[in-house]
Structure formats: structure tokens, C-alpha cells
C-alpha atoms as a printed R data frame, in Angstrom:
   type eleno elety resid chain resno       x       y      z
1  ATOM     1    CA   UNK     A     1  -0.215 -20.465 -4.334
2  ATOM     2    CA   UNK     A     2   1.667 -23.171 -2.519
3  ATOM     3    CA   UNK     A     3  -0.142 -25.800 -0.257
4  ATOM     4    CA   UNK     A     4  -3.371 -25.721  1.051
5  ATOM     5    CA   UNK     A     5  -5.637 -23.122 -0.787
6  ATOM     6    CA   UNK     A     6  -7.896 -21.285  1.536
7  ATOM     7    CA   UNK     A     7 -11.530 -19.688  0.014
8  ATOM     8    CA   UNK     A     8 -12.566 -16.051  0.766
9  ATOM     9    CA   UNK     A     9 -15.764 -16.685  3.380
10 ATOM    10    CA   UNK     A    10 -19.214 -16.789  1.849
11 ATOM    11    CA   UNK     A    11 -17.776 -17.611 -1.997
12 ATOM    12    CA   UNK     A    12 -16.077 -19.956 -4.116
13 ATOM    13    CA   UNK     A    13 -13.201 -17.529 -4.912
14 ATOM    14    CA   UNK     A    14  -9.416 -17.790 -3.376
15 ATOM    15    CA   UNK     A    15  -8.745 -15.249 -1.489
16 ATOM    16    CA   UNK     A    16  -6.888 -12.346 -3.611
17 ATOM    17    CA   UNK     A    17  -3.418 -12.176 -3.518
18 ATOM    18    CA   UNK     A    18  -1.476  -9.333 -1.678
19 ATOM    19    CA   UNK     A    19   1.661  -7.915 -2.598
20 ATOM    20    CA   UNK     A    20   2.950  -5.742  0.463
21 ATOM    21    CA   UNK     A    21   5.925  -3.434 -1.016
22 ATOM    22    CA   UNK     A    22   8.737  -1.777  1.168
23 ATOM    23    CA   UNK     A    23   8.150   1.925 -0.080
24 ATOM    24    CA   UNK     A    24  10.571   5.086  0.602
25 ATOM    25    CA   UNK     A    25   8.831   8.124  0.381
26 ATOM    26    CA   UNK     A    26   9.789  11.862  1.107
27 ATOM    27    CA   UNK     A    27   6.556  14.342  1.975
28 ATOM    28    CA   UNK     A    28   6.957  18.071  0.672
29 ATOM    29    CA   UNK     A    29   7.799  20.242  3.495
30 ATOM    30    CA   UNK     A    30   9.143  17.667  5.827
31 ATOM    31    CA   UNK     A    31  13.087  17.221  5.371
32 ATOM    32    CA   UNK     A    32  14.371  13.584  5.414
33 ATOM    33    CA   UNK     A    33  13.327  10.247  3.753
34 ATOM    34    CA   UNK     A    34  11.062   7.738  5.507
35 ATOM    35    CA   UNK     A    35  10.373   4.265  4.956
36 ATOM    36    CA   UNK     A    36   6.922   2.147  5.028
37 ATOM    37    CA   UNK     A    37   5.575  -0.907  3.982
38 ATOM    38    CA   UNK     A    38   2.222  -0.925  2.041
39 ATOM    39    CA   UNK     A    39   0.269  -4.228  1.270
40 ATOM    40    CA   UNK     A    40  -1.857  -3.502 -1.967
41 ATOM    41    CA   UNK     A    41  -4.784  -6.387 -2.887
42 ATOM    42    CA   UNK     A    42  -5.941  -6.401 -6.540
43 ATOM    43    CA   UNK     A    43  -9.809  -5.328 -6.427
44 ATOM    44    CA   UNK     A    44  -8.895  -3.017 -3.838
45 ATOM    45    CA   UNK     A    45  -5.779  -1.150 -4.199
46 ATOM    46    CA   UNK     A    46  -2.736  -0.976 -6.695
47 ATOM    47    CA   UNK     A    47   0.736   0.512 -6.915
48 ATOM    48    CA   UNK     A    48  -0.791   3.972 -7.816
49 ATOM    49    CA   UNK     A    49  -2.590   3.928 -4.488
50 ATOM    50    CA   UNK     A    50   0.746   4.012 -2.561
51 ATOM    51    CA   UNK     A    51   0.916   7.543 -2.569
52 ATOM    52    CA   UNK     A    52  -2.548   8.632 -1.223
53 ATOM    53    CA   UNK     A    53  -2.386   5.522  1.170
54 ATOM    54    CA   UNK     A    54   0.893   6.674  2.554
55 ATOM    55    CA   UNK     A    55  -0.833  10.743  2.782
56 ATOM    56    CA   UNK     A    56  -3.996   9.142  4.439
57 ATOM    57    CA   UNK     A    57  -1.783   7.224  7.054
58 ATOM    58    CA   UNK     A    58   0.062  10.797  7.963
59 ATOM    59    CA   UNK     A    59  -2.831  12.560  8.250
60 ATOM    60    CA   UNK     A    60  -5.561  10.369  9.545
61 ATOM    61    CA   UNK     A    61  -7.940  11.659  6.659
62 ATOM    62    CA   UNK     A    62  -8.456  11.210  2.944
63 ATOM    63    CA   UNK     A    63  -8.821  14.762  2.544
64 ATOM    64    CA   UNK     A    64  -6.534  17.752  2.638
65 ATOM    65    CA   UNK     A    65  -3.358  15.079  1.877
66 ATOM    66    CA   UNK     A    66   0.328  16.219  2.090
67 ATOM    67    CA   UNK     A    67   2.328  15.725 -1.389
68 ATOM    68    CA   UNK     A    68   4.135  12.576 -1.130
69 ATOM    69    CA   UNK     A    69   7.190  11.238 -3.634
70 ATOM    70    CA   UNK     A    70   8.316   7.469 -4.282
71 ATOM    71    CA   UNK     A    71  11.558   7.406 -4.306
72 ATOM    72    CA   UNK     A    72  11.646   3.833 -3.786
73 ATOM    73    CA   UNK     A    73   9.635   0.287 -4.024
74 ATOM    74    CA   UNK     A    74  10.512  -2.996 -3.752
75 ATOM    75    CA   UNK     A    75   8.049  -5.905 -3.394
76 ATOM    76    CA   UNK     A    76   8.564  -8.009 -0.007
């Protein structure tokens, strides 16, 4: 962390550090490649969430998801 360090509200923890990713992603049964960024926070999410956060976004739901495929991630 660079300058001022900022505490999480209510505790004596920094707050957790983000890593937002620029992701490319084809969904089975849709033709074309799309392109999304996803900000992950250790606790919370990781890079194996990407997928089923990427389905949830499409859909609206956490259930019933469409098959998505990395084809791409780079950290922002």
C-alpha cells in the first residue's frame, strides 16, 4: 500500500486488497467473445470465482448458470 493507509470501519484491519482483472470469456451457445472486468477481494472471492461471477451477472441468478470459458485474464 502506498500513502495513507485507510482501516476497514468498526476494526483494526486494512481494508483487503482488490485485484480487478480484465477477463475474456465466451458462454456456450452464444457465438462471439466478450470482454468484462471482475474485481475479486481475498476473503470474498478469488480467480476461480470469475466464472460463476461472470454466469451470475448474465443471468441475474446464482442458479441455473450458462457454461462460461476464460479465454483470457489479465490483472488491471
Amino acid at each position: 500500500m502506498t500513502g495513507h493507509s485507510r482501516r476497514a470501519p468498526g476494526t483494526g484491519a486494512p481494508p483487503p486488497e482488490r485485484t480487478t482483472y480484465l477477463v475474456t470469456y465466451a458462454v456456450a451457445g452464444s457465438a462471439g467473445v466478450r470482454q468484462a472486468e471482475v474485481t475479486v477481494v481475498p476473503g470474498y472471492s478469488q480467480e476461480s470465482d470469475i466464472p460463476r461471477i461472470l454466469a451470475a451477472r448474465l443471468t441475474g441468478r446464482a442458479t441455473r448458470q450458462p457454461r462460461i470459458t476464460l479465454l483470457g485474464l489479465r490483472a488491471r
